[in-house]
C-alpha positions, 0 to 999 in steps of 0.5 A: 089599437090592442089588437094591432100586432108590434111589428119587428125588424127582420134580417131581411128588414122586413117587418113581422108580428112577434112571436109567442113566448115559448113553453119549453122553459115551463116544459123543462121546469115541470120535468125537473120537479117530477124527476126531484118527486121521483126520487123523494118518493122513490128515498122514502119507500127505500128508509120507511122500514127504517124510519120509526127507529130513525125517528127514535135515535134522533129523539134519544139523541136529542133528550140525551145530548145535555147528558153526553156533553156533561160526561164528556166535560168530566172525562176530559174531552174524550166524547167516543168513550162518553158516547159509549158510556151513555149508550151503556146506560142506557141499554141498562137503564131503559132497554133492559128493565124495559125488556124485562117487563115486557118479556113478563108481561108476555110470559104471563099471559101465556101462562093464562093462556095455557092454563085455560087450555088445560082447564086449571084456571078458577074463577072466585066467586064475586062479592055480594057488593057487586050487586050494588054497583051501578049500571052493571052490577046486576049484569056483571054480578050475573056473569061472574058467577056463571064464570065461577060455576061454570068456567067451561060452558061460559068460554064456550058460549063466549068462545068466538069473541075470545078466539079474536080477541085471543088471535090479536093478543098473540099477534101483539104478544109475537110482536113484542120481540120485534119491538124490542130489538128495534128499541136496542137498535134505536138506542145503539143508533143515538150512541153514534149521533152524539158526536155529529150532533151539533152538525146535525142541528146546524144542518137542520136549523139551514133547513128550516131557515130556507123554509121559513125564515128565522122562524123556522131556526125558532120552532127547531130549537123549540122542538129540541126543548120539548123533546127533552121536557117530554122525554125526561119528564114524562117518558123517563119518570114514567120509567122510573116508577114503573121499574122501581113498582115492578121491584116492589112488587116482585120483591113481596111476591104480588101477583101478576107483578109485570102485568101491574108494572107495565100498568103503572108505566101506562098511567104514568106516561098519560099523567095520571100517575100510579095511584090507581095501581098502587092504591089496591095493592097496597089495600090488598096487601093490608087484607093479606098480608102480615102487617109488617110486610104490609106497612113496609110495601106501603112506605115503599109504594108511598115512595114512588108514587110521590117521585114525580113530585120531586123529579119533573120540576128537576128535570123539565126545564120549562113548565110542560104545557102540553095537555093530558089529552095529547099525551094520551093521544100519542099513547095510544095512537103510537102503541096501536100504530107502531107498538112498543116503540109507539108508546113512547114516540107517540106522546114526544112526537104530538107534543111537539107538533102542539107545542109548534102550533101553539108557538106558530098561532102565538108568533103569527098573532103578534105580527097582526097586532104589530 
């Protein structure tokens, strides 16, 4: 019966029950996991200061690498000094315009700032169009010219909420400095990891194969191909236009030119492109401006707006599948997360994770259907 116990042989030959399987092996297992969590929890705790300049070398180093074999190829195999080369470029190329317009930008806000404290600051008086906007024309119409009248009792009256909203626009402007250095450094860092590049993916393709099979040696190699399509055909478009925008404007004295350029670069990276920049300056400067003057900044305007066209089939290997709506995700979760580095690590890094789950979802699709 069941319940009946398999006697066995003794030494002394005498039966007995068996005796129950042991937990020490379980025991031991158990402790080796929690000792291996131990230590992962305790490394990452050691390199999350880190991690989000790491993160962004290893992105750069990856869009960049195509780049970097190329110049070595020209200079004739000498890879260090076509590392160098390609850092050089682009802490001139990226870091600096990058730096100048956020260092503007700043700037110009405090000079808003300190011109509402010394009570220079004037508001025109609104447009009667106003009144016809729908909604809150008649609100806005209302408050703007209370604010022309009478600056000083309207930031008085609106004094609590500016205080915040001030106190968190100096917050992000102190901020700004940090954020820059750490993108020089994330791209002095992807300057180093040109050369073991190759190793490196290798290393990550074993991983990804012990994790999950070939697959996962698939879903590496689309994930380098959406870095350098987003990278390249977004982040660096994006760049582009707004450096060229920030010339144009600083070279015919537009005001606010830095707050307007880092516009461009916002609506560039979310895909809806400089126009809604670009179009009233260029009325503005028809209302303002000698004709000449303004003919040449439309040209000049016309010009960048239509680079995307030209460049992103260029550049984008692959059609770029991700939706507008992740890139803005990425945006604007990256910036309030992480600030300037978030801007641009954001969009690359949920476009990746689509673009994985969409190949995940497709792969795993098939197989059914197989």
């Amino acid at each position: 019966m069941d319940d009946v116990q398999t006697p066995v042989k003794t030494e002394a030959g005498a039966s007995s029950p068996a005796s129950p399987p042991s937990i020490e092996p379980r025991v031991t297992e158990f402790l080796r996991l929690g000792v291996l969590a131990l230590f992962a929890y305790w490394s990452l705790t050691l390199v999350a200061p880190f991690a989000i300049i790491a993160i962004w070398a290893g992105i750069l180093a990856v869009a960049l690498y195509p780049a970097f074999k190329a110049l070595t190829a020209l200079l004739g195999g000498r890879p260090r000094l076509a590392a160098a080369t390609i850092t050089l470029l682009a802490l001139a190329v990226i870091a600096g315009p990058l730096a100048a317009i956020a260092l503007s930008f700043a700037e110009a806000v405090q000079a808003l700032l300190g011109k509402l404290a010394a009570g220079t600051f004037a508001v025109p008086a609104p447009p009667d169009a106003v009144r016809d906007w729908p909604l809150i024309g008649d609100w806005l119409h209302t408050a703007w010219t209370q604010a022309s009248g009478n600056l000083e009792a309207t930031l008085q009256r609106l004094a609590p909420s500016l205080l915040q909203a001030g106190g968190t626009v100096l917050g992000k402007i102190a901020g700004i400095g940090l954020d820059l250095i750490g993108f020089i450094v994330s791209v002095i860092i992807a300057g180093f990891l040109f050369r073991p590049g190759p190793r490196l993916g290798e290393g990550l393709k074993l991983f990804a194969r012990r994790v999950a099979g070939e697959r996962g040696a698939g879903f590496v190699d689309l994930a380098a191909a959406t870095i350098r399509n987003v990278a390249r055909g977004v982040i660096g478009v994006a760049l582009l236009q707004a450096l060229l925008a920030g010339l144009a404007f600083s070279l015919f004295a537009i005001p606010a030119a830095s707050v307007l350029a880092f516009a461009v670069l916002i609506f560039c990276i979310v895909q809806i492109g400089p126009a809604p920049v670009l179009l009233p300056v260029a009325i503005w400067a028809w209302m303002s401006m000698e004709t000449r003057a303004a003919l040449g900044l439309t040209l000049i305007l016309v010009f960048i707006g239509l680079i995307d066209n030209v460049l992103k089939p260029m550049l984008v290997a692959r059609g770029l599948k991700t939706p507008m709506l992740v890139i803005l995700a990425g945006v604007i979760g990256g910036t309030l997360s992480y600030g300037l580095i978030g801007l641009f690590l954001g969009p690359i890094v949920l476009g990746v994770f689509y673009d994985l789950v969409v190949a995940w979802m497709g792969s795993t699709r098939r197989e059914d259907e197989a």
